[in-house]
N, C-alpha and C positions, 0 to 999 in steps of 0.2 A: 660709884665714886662721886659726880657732879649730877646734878637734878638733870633731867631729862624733861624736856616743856617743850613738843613740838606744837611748832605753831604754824600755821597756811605751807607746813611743806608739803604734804599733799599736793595739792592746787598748785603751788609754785612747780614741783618737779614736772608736770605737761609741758612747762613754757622754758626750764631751762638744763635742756639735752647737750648744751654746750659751753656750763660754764669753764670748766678748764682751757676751752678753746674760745674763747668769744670774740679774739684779736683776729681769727682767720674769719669771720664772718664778718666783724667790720668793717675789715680792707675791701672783702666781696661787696658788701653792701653800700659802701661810701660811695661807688662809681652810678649810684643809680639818680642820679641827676633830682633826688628829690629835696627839697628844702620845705622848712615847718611850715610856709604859709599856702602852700600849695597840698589840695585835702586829695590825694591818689593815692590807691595803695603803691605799694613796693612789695612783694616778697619774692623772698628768697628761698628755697629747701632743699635737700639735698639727704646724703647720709654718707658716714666713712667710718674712720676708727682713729682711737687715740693710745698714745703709750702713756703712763705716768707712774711715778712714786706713787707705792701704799698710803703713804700721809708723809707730812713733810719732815725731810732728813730719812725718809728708809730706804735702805739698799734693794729692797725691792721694788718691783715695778709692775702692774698692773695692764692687760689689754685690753680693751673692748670695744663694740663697734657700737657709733650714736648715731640719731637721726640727727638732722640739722634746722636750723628755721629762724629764719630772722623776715618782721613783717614791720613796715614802716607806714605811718599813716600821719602826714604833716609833722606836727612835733611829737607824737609819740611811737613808739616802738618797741616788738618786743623782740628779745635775743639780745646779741651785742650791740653796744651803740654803732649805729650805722658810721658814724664818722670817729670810731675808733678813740674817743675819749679815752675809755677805758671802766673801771668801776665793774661790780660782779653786774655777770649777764642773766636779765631776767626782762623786767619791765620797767621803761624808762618814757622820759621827757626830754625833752630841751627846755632851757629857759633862756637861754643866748644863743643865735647860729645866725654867724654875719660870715663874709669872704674869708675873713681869716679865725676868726674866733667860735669854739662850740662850749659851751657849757650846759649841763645835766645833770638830773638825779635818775636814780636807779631804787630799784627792790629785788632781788633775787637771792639765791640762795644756791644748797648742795645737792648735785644727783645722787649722790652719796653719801653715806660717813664720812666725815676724813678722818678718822683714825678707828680702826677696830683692836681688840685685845688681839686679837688671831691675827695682825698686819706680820708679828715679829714675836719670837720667842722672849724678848726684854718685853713685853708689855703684856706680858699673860697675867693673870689678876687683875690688872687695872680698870676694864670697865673698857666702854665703848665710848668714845665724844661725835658726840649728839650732831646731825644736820642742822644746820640753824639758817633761819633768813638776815640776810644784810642790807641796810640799806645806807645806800652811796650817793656821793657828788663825784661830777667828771669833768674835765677841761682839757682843751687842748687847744692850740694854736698853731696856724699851719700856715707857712708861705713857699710859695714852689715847690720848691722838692723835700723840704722837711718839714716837719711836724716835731713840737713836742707834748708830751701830753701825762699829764696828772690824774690822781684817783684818790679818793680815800673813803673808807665804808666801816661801818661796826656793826659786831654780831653780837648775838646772843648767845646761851649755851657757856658764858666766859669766854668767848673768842674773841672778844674786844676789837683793837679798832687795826688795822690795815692802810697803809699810805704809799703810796708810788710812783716813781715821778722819771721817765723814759723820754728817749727821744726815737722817732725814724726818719729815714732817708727812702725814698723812693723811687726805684728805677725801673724804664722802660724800655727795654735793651729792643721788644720788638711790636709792633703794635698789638698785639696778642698776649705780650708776657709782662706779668709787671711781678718786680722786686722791691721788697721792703726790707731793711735791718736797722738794729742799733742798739742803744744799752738801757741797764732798765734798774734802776735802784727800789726796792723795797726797807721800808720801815714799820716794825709795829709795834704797838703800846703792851706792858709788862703785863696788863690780864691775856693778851693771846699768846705772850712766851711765855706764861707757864702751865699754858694748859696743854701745847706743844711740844716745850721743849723741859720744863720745868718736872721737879718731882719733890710731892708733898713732902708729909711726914705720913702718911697712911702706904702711898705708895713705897715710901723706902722701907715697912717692914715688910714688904710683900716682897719686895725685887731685892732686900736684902743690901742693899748698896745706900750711900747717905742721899740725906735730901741735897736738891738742887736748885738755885733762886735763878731762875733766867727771867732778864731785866730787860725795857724797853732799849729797844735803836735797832740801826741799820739790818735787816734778818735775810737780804741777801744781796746780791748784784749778778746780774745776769746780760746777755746778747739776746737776741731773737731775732729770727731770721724766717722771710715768709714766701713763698710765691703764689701767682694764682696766671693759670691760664686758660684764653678763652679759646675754647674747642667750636665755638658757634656763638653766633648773637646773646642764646638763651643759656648753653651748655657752656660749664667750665670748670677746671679744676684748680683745690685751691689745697695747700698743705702750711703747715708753721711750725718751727722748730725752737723751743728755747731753753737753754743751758746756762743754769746760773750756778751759784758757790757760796753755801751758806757761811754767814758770819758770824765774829762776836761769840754770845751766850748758846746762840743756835746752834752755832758749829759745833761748839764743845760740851754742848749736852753728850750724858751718858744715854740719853735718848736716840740721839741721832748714829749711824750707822754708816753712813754715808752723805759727806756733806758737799757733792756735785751732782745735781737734779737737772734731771731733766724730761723734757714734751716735747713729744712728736705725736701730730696728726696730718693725717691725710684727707679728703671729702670731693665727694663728685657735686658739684649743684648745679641748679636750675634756678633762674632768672624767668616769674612770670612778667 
């Protein structure tokens, strides 16, 4: 159906074992007292597992166990951004990190497909959409207890562009345990709704049903919800959970199957 032109995902998939997850590694890694002008490593690695949707809007769900790794070196870093900006988790920068303000770009990309013919019996014929690399700007702004924090990335493959704009609250019920939640709006531009939610005119003689125009805006609203506890200085455990409900074009694609998604991971790690 759509060209297929993989490009550095090879290479990228070593560095990003956790992009569906890369919010639980940056809460992990924000605590590590590093900032960009100070040149020590940080790392972080670990391994656990995650649940998630076949691709976005399927009633199925996928499990499997990933290694973890987030390594910080002054302003660069690879995994998620250490201070939880956001944007796909791969390899990044800072180009602003004051007390209250971070701003970043990113490169990263898919462990995966996100979408195979074989996800769902409505998508048989269709072809497979291609892993693609993205690359992102990240910002957030944090004072005492909340944070909020913005994203937006374009891909390739026609997955166009991505935008996300979330707040959290953070709590520390014991010095050991800290709690994160809050809400998380997604928007994306009409070349990644219809490579998702949309259907051609090639695909509607194959799946027999009409075509379908899904158009830019709002593609979902979600909660997320995080904990991380330290079992030891070094050792700790971190999980995140988030349940959103797709919107608009998204929701009412004949594509979608189920339009309440959701992520759960679990991960043990290690603080060198």
């Amino acid at each position: 159906m759509r060209p297929r032109r993989p490009l550095l995902e090879g290479a990228l998939r070593v560095f990003l074992p956790l992009a569906l997850l890369s919010a639980t590694l940056q809460a992990s890694a924000g605590e590590s007292g590093s900032t960009p002008s100070s040149n020590n490593w940080n790392v972080l690695v670990g391994a656990g597992a995650i649940n998630a949707p076949r691709y976005p809007g399927s009633r199925f769900d996928y499990t499997r166990g990933l290694p973890a790794l987030s390594l910080t070196y002054g302003r660069f870093f690879v995994g998620g951004a250490p201070g939880g900006g956001g944007g796909p988790a791969g390899l990044g920068a800072y180009l602003v990190r004051t007390e209250h303000w971070e701003v970043g770009v990113t490169v990263g990309g898919d462990t995966r497909k996100p979408r195979r013919a074989s996800d769902d019996p409505v998508l048989h014929g269709w072809g497979d959409i291609s892993g693609t690399v993205r690359g992102g700007l990240f910002a957030s702004y944090s004072i005492e207890w909340l944070s909020i924090r913005g994203s937006v990335s374009e891909g390739g493959h026609h997955q166009g562009v991505i935008a996300s704009l979330g707040a959290a609250a953070q709590l520390h019920p014991t010095p050991r345990l800290t709690l994160s939640f809050g809400p998380k709006v997604t928007w994306t531009d009409e070349q990644y709704a219809m490579t998702f939610f949309g259907i051609d005119t090639a695909q509607s003689e194959i799946a027999g049903i009409g075509p379908y125009r899904a158009r830019a805006g709002v593609n979902m609203v979600a909660g997320e919800a995080g904990a991380r506890y330290a079992l030891t200085r070094n050792w700790m455990l971190a999980a995140n959970v988030s349940v959103g409900r797709l919107q608009g074009d998204a929701a009412n694609s004949p594509v979608t199957t189920d339009k309440t998604q959701r992520v759960i991971g679990a991960f043990v790690l290690y603080r060198f």
